[in-house]
Backbone as a ProteinNet text record, in pm:
[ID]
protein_1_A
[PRIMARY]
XXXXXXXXXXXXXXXXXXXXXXXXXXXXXXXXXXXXXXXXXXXXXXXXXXXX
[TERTIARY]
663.5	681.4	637.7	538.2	507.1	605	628.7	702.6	834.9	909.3	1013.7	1035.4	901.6	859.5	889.5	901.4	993.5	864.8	746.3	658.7	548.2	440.8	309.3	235.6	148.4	36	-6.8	-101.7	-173.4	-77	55.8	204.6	210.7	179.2	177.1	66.6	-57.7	-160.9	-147	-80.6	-50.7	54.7	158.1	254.5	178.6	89.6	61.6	-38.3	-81.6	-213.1	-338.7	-396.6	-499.3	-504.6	-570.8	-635.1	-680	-757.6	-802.2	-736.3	-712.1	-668.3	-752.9	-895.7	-962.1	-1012.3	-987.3	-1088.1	-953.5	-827.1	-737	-716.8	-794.3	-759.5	-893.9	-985.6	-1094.2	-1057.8	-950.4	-939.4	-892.3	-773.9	-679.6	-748.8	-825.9	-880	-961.9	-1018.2	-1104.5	-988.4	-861.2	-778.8	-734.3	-669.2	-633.6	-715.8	-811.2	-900.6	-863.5	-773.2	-755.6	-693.2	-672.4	-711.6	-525.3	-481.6	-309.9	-266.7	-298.2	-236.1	-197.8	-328.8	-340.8	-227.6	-207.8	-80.3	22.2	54.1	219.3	223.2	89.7	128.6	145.2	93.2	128.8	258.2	326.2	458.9	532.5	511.5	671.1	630.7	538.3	539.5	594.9	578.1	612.1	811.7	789.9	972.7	1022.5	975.5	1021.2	1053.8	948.2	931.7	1054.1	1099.4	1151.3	1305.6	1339.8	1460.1	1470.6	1430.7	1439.5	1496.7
-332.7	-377.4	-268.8	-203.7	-76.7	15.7	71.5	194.3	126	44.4	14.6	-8.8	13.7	3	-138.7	-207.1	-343.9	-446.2	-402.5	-472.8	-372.4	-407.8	-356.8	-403.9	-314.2	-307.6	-488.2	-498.8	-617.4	-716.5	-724.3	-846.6	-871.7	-755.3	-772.2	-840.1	-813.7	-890.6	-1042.1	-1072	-1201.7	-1280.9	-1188.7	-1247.8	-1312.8	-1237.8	-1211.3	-1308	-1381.4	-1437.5	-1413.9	-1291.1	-1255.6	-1353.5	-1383.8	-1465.9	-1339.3	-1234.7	-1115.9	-995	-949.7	-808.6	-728.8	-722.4	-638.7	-664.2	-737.1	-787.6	-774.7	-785.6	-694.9	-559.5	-493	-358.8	-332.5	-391	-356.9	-347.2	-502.2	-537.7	-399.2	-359.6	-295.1	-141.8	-110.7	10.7	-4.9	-66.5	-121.8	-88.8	-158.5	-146.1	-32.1	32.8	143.5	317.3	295.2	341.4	465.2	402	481.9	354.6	423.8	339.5	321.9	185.5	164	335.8	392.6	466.2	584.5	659.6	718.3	686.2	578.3	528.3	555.2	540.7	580.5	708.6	768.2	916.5	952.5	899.2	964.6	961.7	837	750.7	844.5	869.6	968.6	1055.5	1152.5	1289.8	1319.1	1158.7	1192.6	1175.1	1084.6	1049.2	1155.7	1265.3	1382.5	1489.2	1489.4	1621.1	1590	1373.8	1387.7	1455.2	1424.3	1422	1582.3	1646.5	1812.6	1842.7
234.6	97	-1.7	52.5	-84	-40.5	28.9	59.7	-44.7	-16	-58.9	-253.7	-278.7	-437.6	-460.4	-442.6	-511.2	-554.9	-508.8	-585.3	-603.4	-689.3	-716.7	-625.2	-538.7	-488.3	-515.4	-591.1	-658.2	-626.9	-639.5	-654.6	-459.5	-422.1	-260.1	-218.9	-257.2	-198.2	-223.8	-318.7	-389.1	-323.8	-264.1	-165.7	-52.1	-16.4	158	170.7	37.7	37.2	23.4	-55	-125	-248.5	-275.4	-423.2	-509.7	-468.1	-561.4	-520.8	-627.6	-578.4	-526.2	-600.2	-582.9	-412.5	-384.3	-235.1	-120.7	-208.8	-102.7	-100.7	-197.4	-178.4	-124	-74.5	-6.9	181.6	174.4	311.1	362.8	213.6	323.1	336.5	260.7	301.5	402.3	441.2	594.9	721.3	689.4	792.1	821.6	708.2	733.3	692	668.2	643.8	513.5	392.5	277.8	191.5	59.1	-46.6	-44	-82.8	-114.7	-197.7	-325.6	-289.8	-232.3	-187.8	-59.3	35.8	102	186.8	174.8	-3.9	-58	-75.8	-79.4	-121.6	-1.9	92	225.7	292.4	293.9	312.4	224	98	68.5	85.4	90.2	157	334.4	390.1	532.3	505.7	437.3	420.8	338.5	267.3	227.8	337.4	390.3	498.7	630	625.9	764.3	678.9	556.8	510.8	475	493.6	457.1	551
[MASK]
++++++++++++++++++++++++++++++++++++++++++++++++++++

């Protein structure tokens, strides 16, 4: 859902069933061990590099 832009960060946790944003952007840095946008910056730099 982020990669694809079609919602905000915060609008996703809200889909998925977070009540706070702030306490989903905690979860998800626990999980994946970097902050949402850390992730996207990472996600289009990898989807740049495969499309070159």
């Amino acid at each position: 859902m982020m990669i694809e832009g079609e919602y905000r960060v915060t609008e996703i946790g809200y889909l998925i069933g977070f009540s706070s944003s702030s306490y989903f952007a905690k979860c998800f840095q626990k999980q994946f061990g970097m902050l949402s946008t850390e992730f996207l910056k990472k996600a289009k730099e990898n989807f740049n590099s495969i499309m070159e």
